[in-house]
DRENDO-1510 file (C-alpha; in Angstrom, 1 decimal, always signed):
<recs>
REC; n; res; u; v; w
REC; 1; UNK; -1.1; -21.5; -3.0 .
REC; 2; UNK; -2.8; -21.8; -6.6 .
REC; 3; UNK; -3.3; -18.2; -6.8 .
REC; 4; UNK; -3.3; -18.1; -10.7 .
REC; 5; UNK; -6.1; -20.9; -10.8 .
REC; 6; UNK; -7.8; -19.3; -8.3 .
REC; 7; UNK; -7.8; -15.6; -8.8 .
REC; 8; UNK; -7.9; -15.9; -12.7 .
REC; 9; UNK; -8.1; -12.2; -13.1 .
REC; 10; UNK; -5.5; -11.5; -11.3 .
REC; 11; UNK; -2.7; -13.3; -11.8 .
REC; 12; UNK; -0.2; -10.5; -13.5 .
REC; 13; UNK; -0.7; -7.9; -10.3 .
REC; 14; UNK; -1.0; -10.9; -7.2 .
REC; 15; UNK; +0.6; -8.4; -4.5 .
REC; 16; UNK; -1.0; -5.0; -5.9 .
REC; 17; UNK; -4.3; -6.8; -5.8 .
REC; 18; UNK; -4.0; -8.7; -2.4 .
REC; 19; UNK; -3.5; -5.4; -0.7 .
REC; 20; UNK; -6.0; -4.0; -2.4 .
REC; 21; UNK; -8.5; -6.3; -1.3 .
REC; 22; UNK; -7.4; -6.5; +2.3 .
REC; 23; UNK; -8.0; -2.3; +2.1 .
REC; 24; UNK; -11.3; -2.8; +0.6 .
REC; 25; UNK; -13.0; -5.0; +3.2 .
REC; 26; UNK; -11.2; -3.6; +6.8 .
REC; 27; UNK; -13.5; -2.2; +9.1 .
REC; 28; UNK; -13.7; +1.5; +10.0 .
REC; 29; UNK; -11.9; +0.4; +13.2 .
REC; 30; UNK; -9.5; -1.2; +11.6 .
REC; 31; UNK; -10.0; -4.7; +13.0 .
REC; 32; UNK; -7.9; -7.5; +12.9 .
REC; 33; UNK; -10.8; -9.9; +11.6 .
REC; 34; UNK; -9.7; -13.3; +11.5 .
REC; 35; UNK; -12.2; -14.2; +8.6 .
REC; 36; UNK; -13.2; -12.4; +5.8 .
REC; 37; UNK; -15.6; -9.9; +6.6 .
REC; 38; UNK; -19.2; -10.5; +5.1 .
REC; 39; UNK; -19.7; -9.4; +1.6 .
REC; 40; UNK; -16.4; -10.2; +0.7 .
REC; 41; UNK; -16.3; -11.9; -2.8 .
REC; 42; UNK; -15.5; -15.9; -2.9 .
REC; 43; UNK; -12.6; -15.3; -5.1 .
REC; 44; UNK; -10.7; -13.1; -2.9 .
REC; 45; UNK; -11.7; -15.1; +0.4 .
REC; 46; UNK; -8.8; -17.3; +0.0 .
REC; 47; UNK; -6.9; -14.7; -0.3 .
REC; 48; UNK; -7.9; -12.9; +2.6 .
REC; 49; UNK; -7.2; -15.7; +4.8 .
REC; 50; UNK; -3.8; -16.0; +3.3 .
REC; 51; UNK; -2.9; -12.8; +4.3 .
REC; 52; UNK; -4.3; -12.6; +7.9 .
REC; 53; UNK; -2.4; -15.9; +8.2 .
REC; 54; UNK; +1.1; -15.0; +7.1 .
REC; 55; UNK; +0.7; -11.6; +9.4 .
REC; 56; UNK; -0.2; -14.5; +12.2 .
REC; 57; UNK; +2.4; -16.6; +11.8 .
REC; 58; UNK; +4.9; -13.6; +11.5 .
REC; 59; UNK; +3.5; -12.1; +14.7 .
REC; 60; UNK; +4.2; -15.0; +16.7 .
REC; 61; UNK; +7.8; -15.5; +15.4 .
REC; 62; UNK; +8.4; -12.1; +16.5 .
REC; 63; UNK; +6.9; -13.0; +20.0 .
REC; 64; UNK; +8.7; -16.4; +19.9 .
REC; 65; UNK; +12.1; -14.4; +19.4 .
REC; 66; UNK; +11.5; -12.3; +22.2 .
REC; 67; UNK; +10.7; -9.4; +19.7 .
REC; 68; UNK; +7.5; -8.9; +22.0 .
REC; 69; UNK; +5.0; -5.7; +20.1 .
REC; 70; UNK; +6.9; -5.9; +17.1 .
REC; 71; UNK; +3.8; -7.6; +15.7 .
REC; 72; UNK; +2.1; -5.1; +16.0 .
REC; 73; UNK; +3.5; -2.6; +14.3 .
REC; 74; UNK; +3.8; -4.9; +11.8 .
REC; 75; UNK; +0.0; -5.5; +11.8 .
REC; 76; UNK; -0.4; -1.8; +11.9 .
REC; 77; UNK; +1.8; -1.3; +8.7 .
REC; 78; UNK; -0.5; -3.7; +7.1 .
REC; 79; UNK; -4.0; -1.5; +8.4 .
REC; 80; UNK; -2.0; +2.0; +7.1 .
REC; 81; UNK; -1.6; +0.3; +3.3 .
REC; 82; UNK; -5.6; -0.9; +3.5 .
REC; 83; UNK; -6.6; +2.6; +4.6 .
REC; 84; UNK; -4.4; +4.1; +1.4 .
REC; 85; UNK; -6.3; +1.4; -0.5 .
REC; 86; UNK; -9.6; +2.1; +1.0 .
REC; 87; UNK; -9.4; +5.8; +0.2 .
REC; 88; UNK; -8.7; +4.8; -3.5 .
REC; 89; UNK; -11.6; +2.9; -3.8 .
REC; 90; UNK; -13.6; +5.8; -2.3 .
REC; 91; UNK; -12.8; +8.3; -4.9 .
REC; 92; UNK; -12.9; +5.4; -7.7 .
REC; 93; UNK; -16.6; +5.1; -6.9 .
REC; 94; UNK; -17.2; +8.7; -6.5 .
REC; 95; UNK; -15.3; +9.3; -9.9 .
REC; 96; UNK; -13.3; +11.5; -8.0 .
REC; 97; UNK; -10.0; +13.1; -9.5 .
REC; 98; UNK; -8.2; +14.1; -5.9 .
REC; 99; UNK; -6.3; +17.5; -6.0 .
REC; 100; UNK; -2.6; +16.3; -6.3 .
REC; 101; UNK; -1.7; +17.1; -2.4 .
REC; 102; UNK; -4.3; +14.6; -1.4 .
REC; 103; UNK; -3.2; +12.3; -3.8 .
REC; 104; UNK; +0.5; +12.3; -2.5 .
REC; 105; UNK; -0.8; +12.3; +1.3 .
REC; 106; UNK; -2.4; +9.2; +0.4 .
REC; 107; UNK; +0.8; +7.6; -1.9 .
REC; 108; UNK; +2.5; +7.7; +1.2 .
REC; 109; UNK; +0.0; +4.9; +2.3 .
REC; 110; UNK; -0.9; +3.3; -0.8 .
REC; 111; UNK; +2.5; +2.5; -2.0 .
REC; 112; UNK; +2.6; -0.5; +0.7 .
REC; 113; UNK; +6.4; +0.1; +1.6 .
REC; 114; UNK; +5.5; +0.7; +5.0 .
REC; 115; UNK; +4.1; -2.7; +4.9 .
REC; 116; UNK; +7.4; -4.0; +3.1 .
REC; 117; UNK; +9.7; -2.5; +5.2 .
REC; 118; UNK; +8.0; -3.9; +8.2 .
REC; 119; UNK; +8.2; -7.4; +7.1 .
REC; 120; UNK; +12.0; -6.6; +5.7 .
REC; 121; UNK; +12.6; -5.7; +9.8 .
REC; 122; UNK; +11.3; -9.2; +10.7 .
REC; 123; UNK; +13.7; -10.5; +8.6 .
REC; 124; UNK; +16.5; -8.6; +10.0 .
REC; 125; UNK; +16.4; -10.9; +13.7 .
REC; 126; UNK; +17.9; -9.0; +16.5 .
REC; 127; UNK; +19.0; -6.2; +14.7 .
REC; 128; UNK; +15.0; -4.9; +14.0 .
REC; 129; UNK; +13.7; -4.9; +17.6 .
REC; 130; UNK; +11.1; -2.6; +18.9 .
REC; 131; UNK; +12.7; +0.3; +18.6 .
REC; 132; UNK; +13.5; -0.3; +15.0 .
REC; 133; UNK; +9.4; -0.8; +14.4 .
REC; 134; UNK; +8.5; +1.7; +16.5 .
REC; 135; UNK; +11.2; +4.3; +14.5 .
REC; 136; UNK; +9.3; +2.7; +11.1 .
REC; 137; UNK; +6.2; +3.6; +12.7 .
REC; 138; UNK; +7.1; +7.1; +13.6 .
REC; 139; UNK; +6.9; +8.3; +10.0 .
REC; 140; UNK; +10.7; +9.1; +9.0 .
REC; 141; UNK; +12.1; +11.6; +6.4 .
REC; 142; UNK; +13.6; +8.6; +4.3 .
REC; 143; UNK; +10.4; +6.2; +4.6 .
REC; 144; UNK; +8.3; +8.9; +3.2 .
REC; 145; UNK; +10.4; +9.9; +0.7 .
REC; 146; UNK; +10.8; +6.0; -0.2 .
REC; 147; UNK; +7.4; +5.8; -0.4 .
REC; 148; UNK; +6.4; +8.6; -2.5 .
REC; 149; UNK; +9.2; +8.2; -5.1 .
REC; 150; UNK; +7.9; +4.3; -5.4 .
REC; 151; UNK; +4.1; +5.1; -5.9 .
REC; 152; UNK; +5.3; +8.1; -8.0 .
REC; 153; UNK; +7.3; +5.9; -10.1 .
REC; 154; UNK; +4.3; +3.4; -10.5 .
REC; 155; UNK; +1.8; +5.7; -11.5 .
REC; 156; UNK; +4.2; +6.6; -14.8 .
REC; 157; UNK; +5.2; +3.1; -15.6 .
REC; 158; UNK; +1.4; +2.1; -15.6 .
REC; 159; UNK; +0.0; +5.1; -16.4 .
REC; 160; UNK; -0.8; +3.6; -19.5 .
REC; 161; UNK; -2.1; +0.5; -18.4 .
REC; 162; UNK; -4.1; +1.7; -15.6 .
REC; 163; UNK; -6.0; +3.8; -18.6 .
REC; 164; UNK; -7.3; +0.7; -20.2 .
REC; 165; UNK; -9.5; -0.9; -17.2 .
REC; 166; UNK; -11.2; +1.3; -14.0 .
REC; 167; UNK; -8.7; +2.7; -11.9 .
REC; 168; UNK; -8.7; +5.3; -9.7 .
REC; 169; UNK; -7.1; +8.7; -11.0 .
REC; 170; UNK; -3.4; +8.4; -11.2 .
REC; 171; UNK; -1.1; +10.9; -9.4 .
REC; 172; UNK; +0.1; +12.1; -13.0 .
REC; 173; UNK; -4.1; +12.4; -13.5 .
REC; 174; UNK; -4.4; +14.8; -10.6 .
REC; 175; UNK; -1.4; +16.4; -11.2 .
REC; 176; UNK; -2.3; +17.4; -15.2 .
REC; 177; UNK; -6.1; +18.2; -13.8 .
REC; 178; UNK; -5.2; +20.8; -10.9 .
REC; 179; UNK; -1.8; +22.4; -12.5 .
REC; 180; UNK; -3.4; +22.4; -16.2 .
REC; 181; UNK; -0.4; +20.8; -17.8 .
REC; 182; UNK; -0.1; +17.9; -20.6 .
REC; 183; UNK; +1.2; +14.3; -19.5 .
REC; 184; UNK; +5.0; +15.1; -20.4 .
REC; 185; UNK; +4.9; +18.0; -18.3 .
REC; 186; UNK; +3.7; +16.1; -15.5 .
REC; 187; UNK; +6.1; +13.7; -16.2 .
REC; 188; UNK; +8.6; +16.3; -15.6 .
REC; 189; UNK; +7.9; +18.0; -12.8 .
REC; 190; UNK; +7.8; +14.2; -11.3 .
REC; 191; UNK; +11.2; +14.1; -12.3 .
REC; 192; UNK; +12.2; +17.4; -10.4 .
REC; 193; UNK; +10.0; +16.2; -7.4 .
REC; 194; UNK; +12.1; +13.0; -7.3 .
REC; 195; UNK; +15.2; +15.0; -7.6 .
REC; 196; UNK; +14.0; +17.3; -4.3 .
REC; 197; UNK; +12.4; +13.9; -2.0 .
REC; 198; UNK; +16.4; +12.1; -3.0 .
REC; 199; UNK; +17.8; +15.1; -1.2 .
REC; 200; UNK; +15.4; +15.1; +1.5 .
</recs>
């Protein structure tokens, strides 16, 4: 797909940043535009289609399989992930360090395992039918906890990282802004958060 040539700046955080572009240009309604919205930058309009696409394709499988309204949950997995996204980019531009419980409500979105797991259940053939999406869908104990422990973990492994180039605030950020504590004790208190969601 030549996204390295295409998507130069890019190229070390493909996935991170083609979820993060689909978030950035959904409508409020949270259409299911089959080309990229206006406004959209040329470099990411190839990768726009490439997503609506593969979310296509996987939609009619399901259909094809007699997995009928699997797609969309699927589809809707995809919108939850852009809204997490969205919201980012919201308080990036307003230079806005959310308290830490508004951070984690949006982790749960931004962390794009509900948009994993869903195409992990197409995978999965007869065993992932509707009722499998539509449990996904309901908001389980153990997808939440997944998904908080996974955007949890990224914001310390590239807490660094994310320092060195605009970023929205981390979850360590908000944490060590409303609790008044240094990076190592945020680090901790992740640790015993982690600790409580495994148990959950």
């Amino acid at each position: 797909m030549e996204f390295e040539s295409k998507i130069t700046y890019a190229k070390h955080r493909v996935a991170e940043v083609c979820l993060w572009a689909v978030g950035t240009y959904f409508e409020p309604e949270d259409e299911w535009l089959p080309e990229a919205p206006n406004g959209i930058p040329d470099s990411m309009k190839h990768l726009y289609r490439v997503i609506i696409d593969f979310y296509d394709k996987l939609e009619d499988k399901l259909e094809k399989q007699g997995r009928s309204g699997c797609g969309f949950h699927l589809k809707k997995s995809l919108k939850s992930t852009a809204n997490g996204y969205m919201q980012e980019v919201n308080w990036l531009r307003k230079d806005c360090i959310a308290k830490f419980d508004e951070y984690k409500a949006n982790a749960i979105l931004s962390s794009a395992y509900y948009a994993i797991m869903g195409v992990t259940f197409v995978g999965m053939g007869d065993v992932a039918k509707l009722d499998a999406f539509e449990w996904l869908s309901s908001h389980p104990k153990i997808r939440i906890a997944a998904e908080i422990i996974c955007r949890f973990t990224d914001d310390i492994t590239s807490y660094d990282f994310e320092h060195k180039r605009e970023h929205v605030a981390t979850g360590i950020d908000c944490y060590m802004k409303q609790f008044c504590v240094s990076k190592e004790l945020a680090y901790m208190d992740y640790s015993i958060l982690f600790q409580m969601l495994g148990r959950s």
